[in-house]
C-alpha positions, 0 to 999 in steps of 0.5 A, a space after each residue: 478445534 478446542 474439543 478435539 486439542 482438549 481430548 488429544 494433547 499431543 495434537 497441535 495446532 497453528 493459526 494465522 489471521 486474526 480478522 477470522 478469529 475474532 470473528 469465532 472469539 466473539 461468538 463463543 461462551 466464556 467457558 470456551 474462552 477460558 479453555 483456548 487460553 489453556 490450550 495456548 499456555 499448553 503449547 498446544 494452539 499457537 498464534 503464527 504472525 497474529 495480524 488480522 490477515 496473511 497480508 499480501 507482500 507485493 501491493 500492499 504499502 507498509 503503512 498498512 502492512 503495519 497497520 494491520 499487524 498492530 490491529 492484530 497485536 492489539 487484539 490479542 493483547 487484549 483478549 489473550 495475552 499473546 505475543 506472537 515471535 515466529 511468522 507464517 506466510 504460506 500464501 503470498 504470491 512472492 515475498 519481500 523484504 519490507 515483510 522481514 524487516 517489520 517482522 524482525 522490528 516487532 520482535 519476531 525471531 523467525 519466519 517461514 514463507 513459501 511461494 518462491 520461483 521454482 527456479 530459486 527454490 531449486 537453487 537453494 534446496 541444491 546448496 541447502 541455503 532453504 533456510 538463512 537470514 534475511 538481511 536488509 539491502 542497506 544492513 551493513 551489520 547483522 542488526 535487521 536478520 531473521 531467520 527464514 525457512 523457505 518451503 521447498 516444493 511447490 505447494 503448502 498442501 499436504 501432497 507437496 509438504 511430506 517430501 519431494 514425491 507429491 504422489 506419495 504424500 498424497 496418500 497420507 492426507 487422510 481427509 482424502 481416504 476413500 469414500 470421502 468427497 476428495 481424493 488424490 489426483 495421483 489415483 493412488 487413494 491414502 489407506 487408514 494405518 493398521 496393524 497389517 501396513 505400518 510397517 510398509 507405510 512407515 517406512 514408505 513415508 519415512 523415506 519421504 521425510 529423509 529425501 526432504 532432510 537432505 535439503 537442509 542443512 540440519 535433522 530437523 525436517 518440517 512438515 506442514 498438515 494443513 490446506 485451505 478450507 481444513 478441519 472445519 469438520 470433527 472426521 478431519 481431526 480424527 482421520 489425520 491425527 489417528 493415522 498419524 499418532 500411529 505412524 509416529 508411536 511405530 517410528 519412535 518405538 523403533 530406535 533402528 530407525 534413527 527418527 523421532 516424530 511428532 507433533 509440533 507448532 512452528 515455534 517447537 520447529 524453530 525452537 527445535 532447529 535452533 537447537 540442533 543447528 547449535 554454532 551452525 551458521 546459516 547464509 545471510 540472503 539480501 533481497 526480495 523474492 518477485 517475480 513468481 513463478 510456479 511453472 513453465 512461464 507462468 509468471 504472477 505479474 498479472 496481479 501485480 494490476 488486477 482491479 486497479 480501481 480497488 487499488 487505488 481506493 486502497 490508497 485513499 483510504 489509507 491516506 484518510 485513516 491516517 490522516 483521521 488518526 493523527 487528528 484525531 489524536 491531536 484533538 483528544 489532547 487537546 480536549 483533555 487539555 480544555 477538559 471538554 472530554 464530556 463534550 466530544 464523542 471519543 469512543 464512538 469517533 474510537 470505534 469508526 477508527 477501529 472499523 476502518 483499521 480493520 477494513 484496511 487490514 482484511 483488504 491487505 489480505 492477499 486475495 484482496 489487493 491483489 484483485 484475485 477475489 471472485 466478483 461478489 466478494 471484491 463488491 464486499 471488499 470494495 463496500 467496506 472500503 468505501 463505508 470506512 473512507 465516508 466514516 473517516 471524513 466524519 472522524 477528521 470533520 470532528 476532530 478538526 470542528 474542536 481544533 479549529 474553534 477560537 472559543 472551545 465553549 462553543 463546541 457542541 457535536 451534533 451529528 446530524 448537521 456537522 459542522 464541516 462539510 468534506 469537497 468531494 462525494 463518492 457516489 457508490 463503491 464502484 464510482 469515482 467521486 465527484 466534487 460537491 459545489 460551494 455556494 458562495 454569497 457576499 458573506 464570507 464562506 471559511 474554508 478549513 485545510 488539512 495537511 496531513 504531512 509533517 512537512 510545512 507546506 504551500 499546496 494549489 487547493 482547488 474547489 468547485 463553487 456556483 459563481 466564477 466571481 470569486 475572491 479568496 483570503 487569508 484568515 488575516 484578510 489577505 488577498 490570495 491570487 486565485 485561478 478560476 477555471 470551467 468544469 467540463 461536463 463533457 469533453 467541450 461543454 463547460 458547465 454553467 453552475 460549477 467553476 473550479 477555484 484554485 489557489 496556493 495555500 501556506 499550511 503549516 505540518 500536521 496543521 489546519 488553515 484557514 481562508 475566507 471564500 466570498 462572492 465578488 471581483 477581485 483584481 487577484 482573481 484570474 479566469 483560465 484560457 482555453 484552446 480546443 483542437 481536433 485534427 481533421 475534425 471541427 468542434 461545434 461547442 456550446 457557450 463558454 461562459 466566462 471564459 476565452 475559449 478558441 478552436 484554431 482552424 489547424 493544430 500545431 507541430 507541438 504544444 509548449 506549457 512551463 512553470 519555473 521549473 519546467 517547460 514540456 513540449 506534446 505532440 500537436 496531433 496526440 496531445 502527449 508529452 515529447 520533450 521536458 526541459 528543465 529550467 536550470 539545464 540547457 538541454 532538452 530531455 525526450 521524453 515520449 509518452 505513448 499507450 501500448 495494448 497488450 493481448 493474451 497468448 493463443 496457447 491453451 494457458 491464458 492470462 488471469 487475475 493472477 498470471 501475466 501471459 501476453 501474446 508477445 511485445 505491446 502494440 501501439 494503440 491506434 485509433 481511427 478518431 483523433 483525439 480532442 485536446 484541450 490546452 489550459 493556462 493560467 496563472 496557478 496551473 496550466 495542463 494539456 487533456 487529450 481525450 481518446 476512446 479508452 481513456 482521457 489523458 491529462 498532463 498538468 504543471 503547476 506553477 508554482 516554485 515548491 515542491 509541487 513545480 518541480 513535477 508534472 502531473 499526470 492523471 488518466 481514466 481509463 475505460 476498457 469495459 468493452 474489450 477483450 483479453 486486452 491489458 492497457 499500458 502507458 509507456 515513457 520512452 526517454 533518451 537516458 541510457 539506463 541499460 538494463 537496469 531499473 529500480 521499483 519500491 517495495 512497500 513504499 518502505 525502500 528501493 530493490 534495483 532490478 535487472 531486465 533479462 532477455 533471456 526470460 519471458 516478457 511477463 517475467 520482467 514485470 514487477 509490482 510497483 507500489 510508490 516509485 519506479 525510475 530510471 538512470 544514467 550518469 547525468 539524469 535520473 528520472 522518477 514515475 512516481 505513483 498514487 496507486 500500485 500496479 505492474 511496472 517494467 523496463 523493457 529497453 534502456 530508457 523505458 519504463 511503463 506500467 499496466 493500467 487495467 487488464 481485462 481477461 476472459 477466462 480463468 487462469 487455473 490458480 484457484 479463482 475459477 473466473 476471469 476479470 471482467 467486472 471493469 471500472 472507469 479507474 483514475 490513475 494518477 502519477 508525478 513524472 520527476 526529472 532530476 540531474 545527478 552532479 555526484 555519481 558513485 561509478 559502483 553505484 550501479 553495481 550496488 544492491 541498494 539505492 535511494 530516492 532523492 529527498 525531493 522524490 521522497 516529499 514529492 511521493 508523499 504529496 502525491 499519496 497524503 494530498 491536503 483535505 479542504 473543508 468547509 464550514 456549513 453555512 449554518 455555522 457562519 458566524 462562528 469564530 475561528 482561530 487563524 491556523 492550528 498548528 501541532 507541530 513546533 516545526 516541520 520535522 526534518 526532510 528525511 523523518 515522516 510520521 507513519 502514524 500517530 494511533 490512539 491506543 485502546 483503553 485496557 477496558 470498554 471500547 474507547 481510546 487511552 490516554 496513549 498513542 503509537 507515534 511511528 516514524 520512519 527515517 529514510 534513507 535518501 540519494 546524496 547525488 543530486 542538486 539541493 539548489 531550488 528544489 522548493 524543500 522547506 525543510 531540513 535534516 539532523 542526523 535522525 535527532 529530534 528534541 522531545 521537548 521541540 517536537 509539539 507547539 502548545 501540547 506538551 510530551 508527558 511520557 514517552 516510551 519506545 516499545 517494539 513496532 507493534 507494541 508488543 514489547 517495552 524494552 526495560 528502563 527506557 522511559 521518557 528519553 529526552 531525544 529521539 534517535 533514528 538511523 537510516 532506514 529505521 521505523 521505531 515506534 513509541 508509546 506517547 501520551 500528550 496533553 
């Protein structure tokens, strides 16, 4: 690339994906170096998006969409320079808003994307709207548009760029010239430009260019050269731009033609389109581009589930790096504070974090979390992700060994017996973890807890130690009430060496607690009761141990568990949720929740990793062995766990009067590994009548109301659904809100449902050349949240916004940020601890949450700045529902907060705000003494704290 642009200065040439990039960067000499910078300066070699990858639009949760594009800023900032202004997304399957909003907030003026439904592309080439600005659902003003070129044909490649006729176009990608190792499908060959044919192949390609023109509202015709796997060879660069730069010399030495061709980026085509468009106003388009099609009925909603295990360990990951980079951060403040920076090993902390920014990023990309890589390159993905969540632990453990340490002179890092010691183990990539038993004694055991939320907060932390004689305290020495419950090896063998402690802990925002764990009887100490049914069957079981365990003879019509919020009712034969009842209403909602097989259709095209193309409607999962269920109850938290052949299903309350009471829980392992062409789903079919409306979340970032059509194909009223999919009439709304992403639909009033795992045999034709078949055993967890509404806005339903309630709002963030026990190793007993570490002056208001809060890299070297990224995000909530009881400790301020308020103990030295990846600082807007955010708004500042 960098011969071939320094021998021909007018090629051009665009780049995406950073990840790949500094992969060649580090490889190459300084002499190299130097020349990419000229090239970039030249014009000739532009960044297009400059993240670390071409991210996927459907799946992925805007933390890491963020996450990523900042990675990649970050880079090229400091290894040249750039700042790139026009986004390239050719790739995606499908496109959403969440994309143009982070673009537009991190200074971009323009974006191109491509795979839309054949259908909408048809639609705007027919009114010439391809290219518009796309505005947010809730923008009432014009503050959010960008510019936008959607592709108008079927594909990026060269057949599909140069006009409507792919036949003809064709045959002017010249890697395909006869003799070559690809040809054209069209059995038409290109021919190499001479003296004898311009001409005739001028004109014939020229006709192309203004059939495409007559789509758009402007002279200004883009067309792209490229495709995947490109000019990896010195030929390539020859065939394409010789052939070219001859049409181009003919056309343009020709003024009967009325054309002007030639090279360009895709920032000279915007610059050139903005130009001739002068005072023309391009149409403003609200909304995102799901469900893709690219033919017939073949909808890309299969991806939307592909490989849902690596799906949710996405989910862990980034809720470890986040909460690994506000830790962190807040420790590195803190030790320059104490001036231990000598003592605490910052650049090698620095570099896990960095490894695991850009192991989330790559898994963005769009043929990672989407699950449509090939088996050996998942394993690669899956490693990465699994190596970075192991280094992360180590960053959060060494961050909160400072923090926590009433006398810092007693801090000493020593890797190798490391003061904390994380709950939980994951044994391998593919393997979901396992909790790592504490061994308790008469001597006091601390055990440190993280809330990586801004929110004070009261969470049921649950451990596993070696005695069920447990007693728990406060740092100050108070008694905790404490749940003991068994640990089942199998379905009905309780282990005799783990027991599981559960217990409410008062955490403060950001913040670390401290408890005391001791071997001993205490009278606020309670064992769990059980109760073991199996229909028509008997169970032999083994010793229970220290718990009331009975098998009744006969299972029950139903089964009934409540808290002070709740109170659900499951079938006594399947052991799954009939009927919910809130505590403050009268009536009883049903609520059913059934399992549902879907197969794949008989036609020749069948579904894959990425097509969704079922043999029509589910059908019920029957089994022929009943399940066995077991019914919990205690004091802290009682659940029902019915066990079937492909999955285990368990339905927990907690009792508790916090946010945590006000929603059941709902976690299921699923197993298909020995099925066929079969996806598995979970459907809750409720008695409220939300007709044929739905609302899904893109991004976790907002909410895009959906339509049910019955006059499109199943597959096509499948959405992805990231945090949130729920459900309403006048009176209730609700919420399925989810720790992981994966396909949701609303297929008849009162339904929603989501696809858990899909296991397909065959290829689908869309490039990945294998079916799905590398199954795991997933956990999927989920929060089902019933709210009643008491003021509804008869338009609402007509509206193309809505919101979640500021409950479903904290609830999401529970479910994804759950708080992380650590305890202290037994070597480190006698150390001093301070009673609770406290960041925060308060918790932030309800609706503002901390994105992130990212250490900076230094200018120079590997390390931190003295600097970090403080990210928020106001979000926009539904107003329509009760705020009585709802267990919300907090409260809003019309997105203002005090930056003198905002920290206890540290204090703000500098403040700037700078665009969303800190490419750009606007002028003369240093040390503001408040922070302001509109609804909606994500707004990042540069702060450096000490």
């Amino acid at each position: 690339m960098v011969m071939k642009l320094l021998e021909e200065e007018k090629m051009k040439m665009i780049w995406s994906e950073i990840s790949y990039f500094s992969k060649w960067w580090d490889s190459i000499d300084s002499q190299k170096k130097d020349a990419v910078k000229r090239l970039i300066e030249r014009g000739q070699l532009e960044i297009a998006t400059g993240g670390w990858v071409m991210t996927d639009e459907a799946s992925s949760h805007y933390f890491a969409m963020i996450d990523q594009l900042l990675e990649g800023h970050q880079w090229l900032e400091k290894n040249l320079g750039v700042k790139p202004k026009t986004g390239w997304a050719v790739d995606p399957f499908g496109h959403s808003s969440t994309m143009a909003y982070i673009l537009k907030r991190s200074g971009f003026s323009s974006m191109l994307i491509q795979r839309v439904h054949y259908s909408v592309k048809k639609y705007f080439a027919s009114h010439k709207t391809l290219e518009f600005f796309w505005r947010q659902n809730w923008d009432q003003s014009s503050s959010t548009d960008i510019l936008c070129h959607m592709m108008p044909f079927y594909s990026y490649d060269v057949p599909h760029t140069c006009g409507p006729d792919p036949k003809i176009c064709c045959q002017f990608d010249f890697k395909r010239l006869p003799g070559g190792r690809i040809n054209c499908p069209w059995r038409v060959p290109p021919e190499a430009i001479h003296d004898g044919n311009i001409q005739q192949r001028a004109h014939m390609i020229l006709d192309q260019y203004r059939k495409k023109s007559k789509l758009f509202k402007t002279k200004v015709v883009l067309v792209p050269l490229g495709d995947d796997f490109r000019y990896n060879e010195a030929s390539e660069w020859d065939q394409q731009f010789q052939n070219y730069q001859k049409l181009f010399d003919y056309m343009n030495s020709h003024p009967e033609l009325h054309v002007k061709a030639q090279f360009g980026t895709i920032s000279d085509y915007f610059d050139a389109l903005n130009k001739a468009a002068g005072p023309l106003l391009f149409p403003n388009v609200s909304g995102d581009f799901f469900t893709y099609a690219d033919r017939d009925d073949h909808y890309w909603s299969g991806y939307f589930t592909s490989r849902p295990f690596y799906k949710r360990l996405d989910r862990v990951l980034e809720s470890h790096l986040r909460a690994a980079e506000i830790l962190y951060s807040l420790a590195l403040a803190n030790i320059q504070k104490w001036n231990k920076m000598s003592a605490f090993p910052s650049s090698d902390t620095y570099k896990l974090l960095t490894e695991a920014r850009r192991n989330l990023g790559l898994f963005q990309h769009h043929d990672a979390i989407t699950g449509t890589g090939k088996d050996w390159v998942v394993v690669d993905y899956g490693t990465r992700l699994f190596h970075s969540i192991m280094n992360l632990k180590r960053v959060i453990i060494d961050s909160a060994h400072f923090l926590i340490l009433k006398d810092k002179d007693d801090y000493k890092h020593n890797p190798s017996n490391l003061f904390l010691q994380m709950d939980d183990v994951q044994p391998s990539q593919d393997a979901l973890p396992h909790k790592t038993i504490l061994k308790l004694s008469t001597e006091p055991r601390s055990l440190v807890v993280y809330n990586p939320t801004e929110q004070d907060r009261s969470a049921v932390v649950t451990v596993y130690v070696n005695t069920p004689r447990v007693k728990v305290l406060t740092a100050l020495g108070q008694p905790v009430k404490v749940q003991v419950s068994a640990v089942w090896e199998e379905t009905i063998t309780v282990s005799k060496e783990a027991f599981q402690v559960s217990f409410v802990a008062q955490l403060s925002a950001l913040g670390l607690g401290v408890y005391q764990l001791t071997e001993g009887t205490d009278m606020n100490t309670h064992l769990a009761d059980y109760n073991l049914y199996k229909k028509g069957g008997s169970l032999v079981l083994g010793t229970s141990g220290p718990f009331k365990l009975d098998v009744p003879q006969n299972n029950p019509i139903n089964f009934k568990i409540e808290n002070p919020h709740l109170q659900l009712w499951c079938s006594g034969s399947t052991g799954l949720l009939e009927k919910v009842k809130l505590q403050d209403d009268s009536k009883e909602h049903h609520v059913k929740v059934e399992f549902m097989w879907y197969g794949t259709t008989s036609n020749r095209d069948k579904s894959g990793a990425y097509l969704f193309l079922p043999d029509g409607h589910a059908k019920p999962y029957v089994t022929s062995e009943p399940p066995i269920i077991r019914v919990t109850t205690g004091p802290l938290f009682s659940e029902i766990t019915s066990t079937y052949r492909h999955f285990t299903h368990s339905l927990r309350l907690y009792n508790v009067q916090e946010v945590d009471g006000q929603s059941l829980e709902i976690s299921n392992t699923v197993d298909i590994r020995g099925e066929r062409n079969c996806e598995i789903a979970m459907r809750i079919t409720s008695d409220i009548n939300s007709k044929d409306r739905f609302y899904t979340d893109l991004n976790g970032f907002q909410i895009q109301p959906r339509r049910t059509l019955s006059t499109l194909p199943l597959q096509a009223n499948f959405y992805p659904m990231t945090t949130m999919v729920y459900i309403q009439d006048e009176n209730v709304r609700m919420t399925l809100h989810s720790a992981q992403s994966l396909g949701t639909a609303s297929l008849n009033p009162g339904q929603l449902e989501v696809i858990m795992d899909r296991r397909l045999m065959q290829d689908d034709n869309r490039g990945l050349g294998q079916g799905v078949q590398d199954n795991k055993i997933t956990a999927n967890l989920f929060r089902i949240l019933l709210e009643r509404r008491v003021r509804v806005d008869e338009k609402e339903n007509s509206q193309p916004v809505s919101y979640p309630s500021l409950l479903s709002h904290i609830s999401s963030l529970y479910l994804n940020h759950p708080v992380i026990p650590m305890a202290v190793n037994k070597d480190f007993g006698a150390t001093s601890l301070v009673s609770e570490f406290r960041p925060l002056a308060s918790s932030m208001p309800c609706d503002l949450h901390v994105v992130n809060l990212r250490a900076i890299q230094s200018k120079e070297g590997v390390g931190p700045s003295d600097e970090a990224a403080f990210i928020l995000h106001r979000k926009g909530f539904d107003c329509s529902f009760s705020s009585k009881n709802t267990g919300l400790l907090c409260s809003t301020t019309r997105g203002k907060i005090p930056v003198n308020k905002l920290f206890n103990e540290m204090k703000v030295q500098r403040i700037t705000p700078v665009s969303l990846s800190l490419m750009h600082t606007p002028q003369g807007s240093q040390n503001k003494s408040e922070i302001q955010l509109n609804p909606m708004e994500i707004s990042t500042f540069r702060i450096q704290l000490r």
